[in-house]
N, C-alpha and C positions, 0 to 999 in steps of 0.2 A: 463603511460601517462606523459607529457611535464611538465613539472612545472612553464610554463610560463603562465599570463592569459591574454585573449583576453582585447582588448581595446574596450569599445564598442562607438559608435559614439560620444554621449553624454559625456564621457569622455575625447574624443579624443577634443572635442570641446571645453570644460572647458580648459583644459591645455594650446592649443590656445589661449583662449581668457585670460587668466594669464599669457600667453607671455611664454609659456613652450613648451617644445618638444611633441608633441601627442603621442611618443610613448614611451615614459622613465617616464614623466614627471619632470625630473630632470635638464638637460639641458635647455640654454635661446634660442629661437624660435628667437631675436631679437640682432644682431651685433649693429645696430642702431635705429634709430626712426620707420623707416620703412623698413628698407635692413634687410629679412632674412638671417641668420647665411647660410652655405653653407654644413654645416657639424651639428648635436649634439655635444656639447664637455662630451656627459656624453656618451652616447650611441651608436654616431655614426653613425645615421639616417640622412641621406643626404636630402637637403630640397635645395637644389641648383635649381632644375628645375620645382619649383612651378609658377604657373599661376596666381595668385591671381588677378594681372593687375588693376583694375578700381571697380573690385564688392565689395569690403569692402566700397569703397567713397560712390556708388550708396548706397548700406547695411544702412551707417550713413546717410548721405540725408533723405533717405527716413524716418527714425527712427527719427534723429532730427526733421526734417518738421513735421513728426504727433505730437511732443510733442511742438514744439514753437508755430508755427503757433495756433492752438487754445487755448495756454497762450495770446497771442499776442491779438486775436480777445476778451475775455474775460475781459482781460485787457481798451478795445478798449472801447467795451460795458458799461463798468459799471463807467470806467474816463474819459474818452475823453481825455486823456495828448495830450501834445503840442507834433508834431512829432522827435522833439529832444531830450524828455523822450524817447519817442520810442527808438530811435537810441541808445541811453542812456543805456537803459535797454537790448535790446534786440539781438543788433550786437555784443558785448562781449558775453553775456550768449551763441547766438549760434553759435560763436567762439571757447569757452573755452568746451562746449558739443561737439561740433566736432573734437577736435583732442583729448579730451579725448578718445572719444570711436573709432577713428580711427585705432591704431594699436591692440588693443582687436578684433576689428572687424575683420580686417586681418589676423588676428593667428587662429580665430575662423575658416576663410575661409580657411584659408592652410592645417590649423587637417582637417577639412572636405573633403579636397582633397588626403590628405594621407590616413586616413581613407578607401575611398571608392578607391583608386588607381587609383585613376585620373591623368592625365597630369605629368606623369613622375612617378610614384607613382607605378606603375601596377607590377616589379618586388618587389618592397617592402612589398606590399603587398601579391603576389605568395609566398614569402620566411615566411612572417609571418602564412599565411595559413599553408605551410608546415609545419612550427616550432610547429605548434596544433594540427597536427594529432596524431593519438594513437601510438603507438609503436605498431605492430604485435611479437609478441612472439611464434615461433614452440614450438612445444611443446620436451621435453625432449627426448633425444633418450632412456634412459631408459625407459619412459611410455610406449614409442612407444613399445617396446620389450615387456614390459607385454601384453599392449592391444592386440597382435598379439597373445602373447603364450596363452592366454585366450582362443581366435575364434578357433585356432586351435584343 
């Protein structure tokens, strides 16, 4: 058998979201803020023709809004601040939360498309599949020659 081990999704995804290659995990997923690398420089896992496009922003959106939004009303509730605390308080925080988790988000979405060989992905993955099959081994011409002289 291969000596190589499968990546399973969940790890594919952590590495992503650590800004790592899904399939080395040793190589950087990120040339810059947001532009993935084109290439792994460890391993050589092409990442050029990912998709990512808008669903990491949506991803954050939706993740930040359920966590400010009822800080915000909570807040709302129990002080009344003047809406310039608001502003104060609330447009940094869901700033500095948003592009936090923006390029984590992205890398998490990209291993998830390598992973599953999606959108450019699908030979990489046929090549990884093949690289985990068993090795078939015939058996020995020697055995063969006993097993026969035996029946005989």
């Amino acid at each position: 058998m291969n000596n190589q081990t499968t990546v399973t999704l969940a790890q594919a995804m952590w590495r992503g979201f650590r800004g790592k290659c899904p399939h080395c995990g040793q190589g950087s997923l990120f040339g810059r803020f947001l532009k993935a690398v084109d290439r792994c420089e460890a391993c050589g896992e092409e990442f050029h023709h990912h998709r990512a496009d808008d669903f990491p922003a949506y991803l954050v959106i939706v993740v930040v809004g359920h966590a400010i939004v009822p800080l915000v009303l909570a807040v709302e509730t129990a002080y009344a601040p003047a809406y310039w605390v608001h502003a104060l308080i609330w447009l940094p925080l869901t700033l500095l939360t948003s592009l936090a988790l923006l390029q984590p988000t992205k890398g998490a979405v990209i291993a998830i498309q390598w992973q599953l060989g999606m959108d450019g992905f699908e030979a990489s993955k046929q090549a990884r599949e093949q690289a985990m099959e068993p090795v078939r081994v015939s058996e020995p011409a020697v055995s063969r020659s006993i097993s026969r002289s035996r029946v005989a």
